[in-house]
C-alpha positions, 0 to 999 in steps of 0.5 A: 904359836899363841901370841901373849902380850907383854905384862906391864907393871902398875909403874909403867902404865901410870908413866905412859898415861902420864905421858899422853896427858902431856900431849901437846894438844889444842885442848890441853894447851887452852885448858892449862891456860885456863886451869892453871895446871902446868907450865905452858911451853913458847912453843905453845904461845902460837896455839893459845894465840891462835885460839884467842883470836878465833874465839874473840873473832866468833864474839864479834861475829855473834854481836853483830850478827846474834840470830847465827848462835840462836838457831843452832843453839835452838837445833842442839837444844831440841835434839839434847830435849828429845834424846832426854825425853826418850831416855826418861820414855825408855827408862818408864818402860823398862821399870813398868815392864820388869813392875808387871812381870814377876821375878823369877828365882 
């Protein structure tokens, strides 16, 4: 016997996305903080706290001490340099080579 999966109407999967939007997450409390998009709940109060601190604790921290961002941000830079170099690379040669081989109906 086969399996089927249940059908789930157009109703019901915009519900249920809607929901896991709602998540109480990091990433959704800050950014709803920020945006402006919902009501934040107290609950959430500890979270945006906590973030708060640790960002102006990493402001402090990259005052002081300004070489601790520059060589990472070097590292990510390069390696966001390389891949975008080796994109274009890529797509050059994939457009040369279909340019030089003919079409075939």
């Amino acid at each position: 016997m086969f399996y089927c999966a249940k059908r789930v109407s157009k109703r019901e999967r915009l519900k249920r996305d809607y929901q896991l939007e709602e998540r109480k997450t990091p990433g959704n409390a800050v950014g709803a903080a920020f945006t402006n998009r919902r009501i934040l709940q107290p609950i959430e109060a500890r979270l945006l706290l906590t973030a708060g601190l640790l960002l102006a604790g990493l402001t402090a921290l990259l005052y002081f001490f300004p070489r601790v961002a520059a060589y990472p941000l070097m590292v990510a830079l390069a390696w966001i340099a390389i891949a975008l170099i080796y994109r274009s690379y890529k797509l050059y040669r994939n457009k040369a080579s279909r340019e030089v081989t003919p079409h075939q109906s």
